[in-house]
ROVO-361522 format. One line per field, with one value per residue (C-alpha): residue number from 1; residue in three letters; x, y, z. Coordinates in steps of 0.2 Angstrom, whole numbers. Last residue first. Example, Ala and Ser with C-alpha at 12.3 -4.5 7.8 and 13.67 -1.06 7.14 Angstrom:
vexmar = c(2; 1)
lumvo = c(SER; ALA)
x = c(68; 62)
y = c(-5; -22)
z = c(36; 39)
% end
This chain:
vexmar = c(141; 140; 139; 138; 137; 136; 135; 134; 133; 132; 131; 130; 129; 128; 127; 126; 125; 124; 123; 122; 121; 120; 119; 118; 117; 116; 115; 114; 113; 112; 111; 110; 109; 108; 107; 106; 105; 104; 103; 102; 101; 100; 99; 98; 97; 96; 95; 94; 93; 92; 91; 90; 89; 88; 87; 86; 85; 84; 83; 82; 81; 80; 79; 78; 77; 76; 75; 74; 73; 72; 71; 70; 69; 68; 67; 66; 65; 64; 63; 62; 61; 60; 59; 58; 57; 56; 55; 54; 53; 52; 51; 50; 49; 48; 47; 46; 45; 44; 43; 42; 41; 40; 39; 38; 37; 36; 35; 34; 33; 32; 31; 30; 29; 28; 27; 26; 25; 24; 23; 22; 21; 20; 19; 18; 17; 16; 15; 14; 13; 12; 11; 10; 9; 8; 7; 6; 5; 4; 3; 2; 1)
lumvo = c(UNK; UNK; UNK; UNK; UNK; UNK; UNK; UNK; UNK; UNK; UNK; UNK; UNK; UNK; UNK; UNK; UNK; UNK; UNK; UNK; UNK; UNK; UNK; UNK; UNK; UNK; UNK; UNK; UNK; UNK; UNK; UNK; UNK; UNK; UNK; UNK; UNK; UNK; UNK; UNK; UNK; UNK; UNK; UNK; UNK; UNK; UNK; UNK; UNK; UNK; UNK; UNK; UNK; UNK; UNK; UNK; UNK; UNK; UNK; UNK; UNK; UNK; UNK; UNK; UNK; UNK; UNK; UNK; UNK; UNK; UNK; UNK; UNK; UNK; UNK; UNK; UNK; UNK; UNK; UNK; UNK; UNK; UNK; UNK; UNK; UNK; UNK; UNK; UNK; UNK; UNK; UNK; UNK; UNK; UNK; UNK; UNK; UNK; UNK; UNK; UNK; UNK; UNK; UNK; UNK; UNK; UNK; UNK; UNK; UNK; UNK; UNK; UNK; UNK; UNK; UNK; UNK; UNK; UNK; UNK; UNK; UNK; UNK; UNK; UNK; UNK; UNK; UNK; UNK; UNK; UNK; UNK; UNK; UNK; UNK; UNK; UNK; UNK; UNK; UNK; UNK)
x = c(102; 111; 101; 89; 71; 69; 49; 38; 21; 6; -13; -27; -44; -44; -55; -37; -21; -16; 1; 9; 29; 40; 30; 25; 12; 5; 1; -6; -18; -22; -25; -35; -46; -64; -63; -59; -45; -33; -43; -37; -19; -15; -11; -19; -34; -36; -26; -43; -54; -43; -45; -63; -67; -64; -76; -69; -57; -43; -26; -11; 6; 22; 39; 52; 67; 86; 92; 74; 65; 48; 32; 18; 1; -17; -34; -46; -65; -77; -73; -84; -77; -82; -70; -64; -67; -67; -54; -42; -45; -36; -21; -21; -19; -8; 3; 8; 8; 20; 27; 30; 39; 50; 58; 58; 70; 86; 101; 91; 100; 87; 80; 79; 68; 59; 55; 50; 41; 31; 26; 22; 9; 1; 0; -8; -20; -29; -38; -47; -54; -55; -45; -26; -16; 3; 17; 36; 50; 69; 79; 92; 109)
y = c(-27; -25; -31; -41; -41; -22; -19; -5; -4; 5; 0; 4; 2; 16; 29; 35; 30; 22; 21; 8; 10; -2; -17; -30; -20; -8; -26; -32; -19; -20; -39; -35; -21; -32; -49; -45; -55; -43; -32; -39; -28; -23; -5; 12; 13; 27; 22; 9; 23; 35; 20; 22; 9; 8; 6; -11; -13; -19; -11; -19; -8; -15; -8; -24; -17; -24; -10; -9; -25; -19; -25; -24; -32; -28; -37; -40; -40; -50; -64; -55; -60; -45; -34; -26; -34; -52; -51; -35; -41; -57; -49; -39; -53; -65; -52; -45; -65; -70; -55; -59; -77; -71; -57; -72; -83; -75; -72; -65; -59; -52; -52; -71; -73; -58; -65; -83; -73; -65; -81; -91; -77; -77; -97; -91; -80; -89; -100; -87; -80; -61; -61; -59; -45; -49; -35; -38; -25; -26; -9; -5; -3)
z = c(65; 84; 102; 95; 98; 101; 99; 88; 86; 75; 77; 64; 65; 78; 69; 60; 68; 85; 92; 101; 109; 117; 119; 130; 143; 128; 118; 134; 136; 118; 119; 135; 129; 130; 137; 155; 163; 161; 170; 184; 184; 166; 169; 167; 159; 149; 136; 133; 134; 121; 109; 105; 92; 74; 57; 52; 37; 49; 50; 56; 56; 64; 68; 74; 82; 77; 68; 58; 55; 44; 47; 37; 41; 31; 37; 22; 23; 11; 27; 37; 56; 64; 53; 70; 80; 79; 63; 69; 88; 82; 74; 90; 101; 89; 85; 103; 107; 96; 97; 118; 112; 100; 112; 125; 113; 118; 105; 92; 75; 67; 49; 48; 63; 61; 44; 53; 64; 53; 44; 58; 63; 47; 48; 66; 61; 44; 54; 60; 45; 40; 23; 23; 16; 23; 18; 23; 26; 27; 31; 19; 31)
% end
């Protein structure tokens, strides 16, 4: 079985987030058999948190710079690579952190926090300005 992928560039505008958002999980969507609706519903909010840190943060809202999705359905698991053309962050202080507890509340780290919290494995690459993760949404491919 070939796995299927989709690639989004977009410029750093809000608006632009959720119609990128749609589009992703209408291709998760057709990729993947789903049978229960709350695997929809925490990518939704895995991608809109990190989408969004990817333009605030990252690429501080300049809309000269572009923020790069892939995401590929693999046996039933969604992998996902965004990468913001921003200079990074410190990563190893938000894994610090254990938990989601009240710091949930607190504007810096929680969209990676809950990202962590709703998926099954995030990795971070180069100076932090790109974020890797993988989620089961469907139980077979």
């Amino acid at each position: 079985m070939t796995a299927k992928k989709i690639q989004i560039s977009f410029q750093s505008n809000m608006r632009k987030v959720q119609e990128v958002i749609q589009d992703i999980l209408l291709f998760v969507q057709n990729e993947a058999s789903i049978d229960n609706q709350e695997p929809l519903a925490e990518l939704r909010l895995i991608f809109s948190e990190l989408l969004f840190n990817a333009v605030i943060h990252g690429n501080k809202q300049d809309a000269d710079k572009v923020v790069h999705v892939e995401v590929e359905m693999i046996l039933g698991e969604v992998h996902a690579v965004i990468a913001d053309e921003g200079v990074g962050f410190d990563y190893s202080k938000v894994l610090a952190k254990q938990g989601i507890g009240d710091e949930l509340f607190n504007e810096n780290g929680r969209g990676i926090r809950l990202a962590i919290a709703l998926s099954d494995n995030v990795t971070f690459h180069g100076t932090g300005n790109e974020i890797r993760f993988q989620k089961k949404v469907a139980h077979n491919g």
